[in-house]
Backbone bond lengths (Angstrom), bond angles and torsions (degrees), N, CA, C in turn:
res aa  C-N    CA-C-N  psi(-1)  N-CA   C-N-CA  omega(-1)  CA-C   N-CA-C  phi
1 X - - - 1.445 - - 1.520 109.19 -
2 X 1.592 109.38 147.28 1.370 101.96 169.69 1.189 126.77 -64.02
3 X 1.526 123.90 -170.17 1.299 121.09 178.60 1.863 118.14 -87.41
4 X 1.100 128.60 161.08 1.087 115.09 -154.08 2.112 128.51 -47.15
5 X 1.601 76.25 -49.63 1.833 96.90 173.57 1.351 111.06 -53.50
6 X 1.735 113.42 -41.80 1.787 113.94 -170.06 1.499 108.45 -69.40
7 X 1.962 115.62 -46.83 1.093 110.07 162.55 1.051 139.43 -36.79
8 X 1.280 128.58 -43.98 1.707 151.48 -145.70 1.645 72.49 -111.76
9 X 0.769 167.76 -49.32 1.889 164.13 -145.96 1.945 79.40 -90.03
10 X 1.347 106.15 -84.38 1.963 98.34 -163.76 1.634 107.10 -45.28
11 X 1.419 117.97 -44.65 1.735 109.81 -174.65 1.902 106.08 -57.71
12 X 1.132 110.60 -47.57 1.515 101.43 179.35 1.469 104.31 -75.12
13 X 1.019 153.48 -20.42 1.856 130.44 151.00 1.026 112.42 -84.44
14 X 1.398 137.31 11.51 1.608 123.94 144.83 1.867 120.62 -81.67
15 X 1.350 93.46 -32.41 1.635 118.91 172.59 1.813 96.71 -55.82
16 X 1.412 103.08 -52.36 1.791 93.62 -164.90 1.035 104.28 -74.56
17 X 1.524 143.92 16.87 1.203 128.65 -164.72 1.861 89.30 -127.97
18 X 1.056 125.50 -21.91 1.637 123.99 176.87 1.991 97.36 -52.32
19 X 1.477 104.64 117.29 1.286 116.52 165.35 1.474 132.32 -45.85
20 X 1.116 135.05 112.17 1.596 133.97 154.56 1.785 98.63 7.40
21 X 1.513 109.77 126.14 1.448 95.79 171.53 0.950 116.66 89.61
22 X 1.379 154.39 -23.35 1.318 142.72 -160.70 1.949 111.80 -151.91
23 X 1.235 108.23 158.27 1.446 108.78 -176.68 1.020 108.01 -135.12
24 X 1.676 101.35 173.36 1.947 99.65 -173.75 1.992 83.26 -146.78
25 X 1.580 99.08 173.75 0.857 103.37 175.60 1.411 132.24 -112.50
26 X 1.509 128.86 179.00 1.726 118.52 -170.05 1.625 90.55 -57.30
27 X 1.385 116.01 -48.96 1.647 105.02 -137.70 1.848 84.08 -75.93
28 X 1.167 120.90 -65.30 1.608 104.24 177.92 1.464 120.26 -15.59
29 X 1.335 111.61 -83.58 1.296 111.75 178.00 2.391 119.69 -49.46
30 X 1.124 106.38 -7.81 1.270 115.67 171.98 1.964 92.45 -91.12
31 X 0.913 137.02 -50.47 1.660 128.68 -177.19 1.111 135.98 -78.82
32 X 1.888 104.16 -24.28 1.336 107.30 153.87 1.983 129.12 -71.37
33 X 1.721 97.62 -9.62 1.343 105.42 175.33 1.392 108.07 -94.92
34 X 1.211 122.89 -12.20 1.379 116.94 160.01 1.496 107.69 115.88
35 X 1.804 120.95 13.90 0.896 119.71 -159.46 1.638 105.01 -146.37
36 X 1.001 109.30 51.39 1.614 126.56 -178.93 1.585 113.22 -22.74
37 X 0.998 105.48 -78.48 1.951 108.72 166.13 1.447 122.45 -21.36
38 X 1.684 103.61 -34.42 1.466 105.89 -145.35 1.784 103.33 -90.30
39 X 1.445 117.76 27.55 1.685 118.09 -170.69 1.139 106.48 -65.39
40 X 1.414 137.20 -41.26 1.518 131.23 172.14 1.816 114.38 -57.89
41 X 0.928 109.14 -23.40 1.626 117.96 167.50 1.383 106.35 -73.97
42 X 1.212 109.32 -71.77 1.674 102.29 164.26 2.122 119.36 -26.40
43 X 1.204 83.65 -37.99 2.009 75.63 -179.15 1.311 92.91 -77.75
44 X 1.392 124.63 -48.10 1.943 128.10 -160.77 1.513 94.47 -43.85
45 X 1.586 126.06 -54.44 1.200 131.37 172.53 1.259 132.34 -69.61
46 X 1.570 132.90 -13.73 1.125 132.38 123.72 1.838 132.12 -27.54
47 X 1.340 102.86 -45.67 1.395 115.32 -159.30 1.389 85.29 -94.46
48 X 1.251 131.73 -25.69 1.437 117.80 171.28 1.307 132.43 -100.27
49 X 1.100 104.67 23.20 1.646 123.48 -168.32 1.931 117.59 -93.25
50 X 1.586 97.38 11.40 1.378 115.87 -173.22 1.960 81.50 -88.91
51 X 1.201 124.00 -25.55 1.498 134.03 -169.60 1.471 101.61 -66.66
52 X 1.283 124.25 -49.76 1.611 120.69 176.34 1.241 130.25 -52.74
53 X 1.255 111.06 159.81 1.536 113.98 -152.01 1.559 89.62 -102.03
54 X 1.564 125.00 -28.16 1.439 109.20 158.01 1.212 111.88 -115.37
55 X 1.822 96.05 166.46 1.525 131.41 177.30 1.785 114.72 -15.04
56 X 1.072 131.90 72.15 1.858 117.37 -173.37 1.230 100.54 -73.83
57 X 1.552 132.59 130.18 1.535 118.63 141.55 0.772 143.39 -57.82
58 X 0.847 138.29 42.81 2.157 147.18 -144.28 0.975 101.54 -90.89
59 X 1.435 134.50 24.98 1.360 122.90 143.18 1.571 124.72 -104.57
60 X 1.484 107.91 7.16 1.044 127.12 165.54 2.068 124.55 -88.18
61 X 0.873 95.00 23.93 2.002 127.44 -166.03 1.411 99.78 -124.13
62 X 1.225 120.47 107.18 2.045 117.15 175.67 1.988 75.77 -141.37
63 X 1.376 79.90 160.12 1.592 112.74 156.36 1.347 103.73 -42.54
64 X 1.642 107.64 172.05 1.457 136.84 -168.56 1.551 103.81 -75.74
65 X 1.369 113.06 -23.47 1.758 119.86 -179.21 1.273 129.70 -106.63
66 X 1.637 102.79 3.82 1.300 137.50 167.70 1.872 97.16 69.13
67 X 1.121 85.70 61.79 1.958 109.36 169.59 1.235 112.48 -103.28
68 X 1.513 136.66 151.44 1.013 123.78 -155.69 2.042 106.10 -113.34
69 X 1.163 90.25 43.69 1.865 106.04 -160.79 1.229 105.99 -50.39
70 X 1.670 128.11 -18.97 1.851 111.01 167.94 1.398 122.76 -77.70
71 X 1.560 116.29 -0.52 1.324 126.72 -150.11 1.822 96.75 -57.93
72 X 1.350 158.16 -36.94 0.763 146.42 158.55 1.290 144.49 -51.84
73 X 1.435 112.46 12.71 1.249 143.31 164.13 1.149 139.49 -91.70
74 X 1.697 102.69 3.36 1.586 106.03 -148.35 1.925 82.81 -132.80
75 X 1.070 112.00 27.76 1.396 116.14 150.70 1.948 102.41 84.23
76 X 1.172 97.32 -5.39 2.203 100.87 171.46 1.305 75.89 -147.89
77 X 1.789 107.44 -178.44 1.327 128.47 132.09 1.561 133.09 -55.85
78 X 1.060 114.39 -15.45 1.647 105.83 -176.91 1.746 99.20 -124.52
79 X 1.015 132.79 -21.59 1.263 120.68 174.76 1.632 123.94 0.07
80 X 2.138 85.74 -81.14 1.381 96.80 167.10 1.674 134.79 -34.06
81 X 1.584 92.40 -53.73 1.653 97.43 163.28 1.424 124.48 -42.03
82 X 1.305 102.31 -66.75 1.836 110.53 -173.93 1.166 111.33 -69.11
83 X 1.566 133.46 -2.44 1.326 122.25 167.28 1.686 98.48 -88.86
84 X 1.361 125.34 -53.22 1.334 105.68 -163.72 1.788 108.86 -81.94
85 X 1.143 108.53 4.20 1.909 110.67 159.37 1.242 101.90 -87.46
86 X 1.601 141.08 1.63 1.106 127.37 -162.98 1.380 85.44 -103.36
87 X 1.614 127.90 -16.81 1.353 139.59 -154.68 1.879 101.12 -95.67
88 X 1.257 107.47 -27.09 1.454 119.15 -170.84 1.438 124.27 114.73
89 X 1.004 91.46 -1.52 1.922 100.57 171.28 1.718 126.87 -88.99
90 X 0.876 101.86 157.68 1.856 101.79 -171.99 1.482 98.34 -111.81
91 X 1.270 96.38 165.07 1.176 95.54 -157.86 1.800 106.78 -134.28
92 X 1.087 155.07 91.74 1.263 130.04 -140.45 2.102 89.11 -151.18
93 X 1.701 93.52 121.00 1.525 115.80 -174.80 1.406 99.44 38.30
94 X 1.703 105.62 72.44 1.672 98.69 170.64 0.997 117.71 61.32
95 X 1.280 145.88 7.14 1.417 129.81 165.61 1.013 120.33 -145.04
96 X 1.443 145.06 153.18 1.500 153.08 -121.63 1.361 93.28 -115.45
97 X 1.736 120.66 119.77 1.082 116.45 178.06 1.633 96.97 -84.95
98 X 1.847 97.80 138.81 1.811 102.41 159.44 1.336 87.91 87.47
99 X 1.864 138.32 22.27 1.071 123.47 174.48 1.615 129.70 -34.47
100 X 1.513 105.15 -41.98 1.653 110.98 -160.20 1.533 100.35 -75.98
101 X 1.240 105.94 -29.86 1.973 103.63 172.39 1.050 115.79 -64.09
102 X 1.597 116.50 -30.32 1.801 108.12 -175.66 1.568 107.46 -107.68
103 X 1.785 121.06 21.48 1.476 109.35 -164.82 1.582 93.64 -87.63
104 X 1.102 123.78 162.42 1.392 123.66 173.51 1.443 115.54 -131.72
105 X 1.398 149.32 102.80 1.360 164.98 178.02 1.289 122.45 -33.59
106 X 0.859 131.85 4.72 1.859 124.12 -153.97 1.204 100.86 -2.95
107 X 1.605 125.36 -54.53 1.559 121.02 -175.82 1.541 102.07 -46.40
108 X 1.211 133.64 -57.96 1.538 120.66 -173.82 1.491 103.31 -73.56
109 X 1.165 141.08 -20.50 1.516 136.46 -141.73 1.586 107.43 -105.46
110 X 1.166 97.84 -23.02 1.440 114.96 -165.14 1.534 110.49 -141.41
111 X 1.633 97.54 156.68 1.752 84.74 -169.26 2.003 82.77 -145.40
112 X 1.438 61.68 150.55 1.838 91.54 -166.97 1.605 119.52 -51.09
């Protein structure tokens, strides 16, 4: 794995590239970087992605069950919510109804 800054640099330009509408998850975005293990790093870089000089969607990043587990990061409790309902998704006890329709792959979406 890279070093912390380079990591946290590739997760936020894989983040800017997740489409309007749709989400992916830590561990995806940890396997398309080549570093499967590393999904809790993937959030560390989420939570630090207020540091970039561009726009991150990081509310487009939930867990593997499409739970919304950074939601306390986003400055309230529902933030996270009302941005990705602002996106067209529902949202019901923390978790994204119809996840697998709106998950998006980078591993399939994008190529290395």
């Amino acid at each position: 794995m890279k070093s912390g800054n380079d990591f946290f640099e590739q997760v936020w330009q894989v983040v800017a590239l997740i489409p309007h509408g749709r989400v992916t998850s830590y561990g995806a975005i940890a396997r398309y970087l080549g570093s499967a293990q590393a999904s809790r790093t993937v959030g560390y870089a989420m939570n630090a992605s207020h540091a970039s000089t561009v726009k991150i969607p990081a509310h487009r990043v939930v867990n593997r069950n499409g739970l919304l587990t950074g939601k306390n990061w986003f400055g309230g409790p529902d933030v996270m919510q009302q941005l990705l309902e602002s996106e067209g998704m529902i949202i019901e006890n923390d978790k994204i109804v119809d996840f697998e329709k709106r998950f998006w792959d980078p591993n399939k979406e994008l190529t290395v």
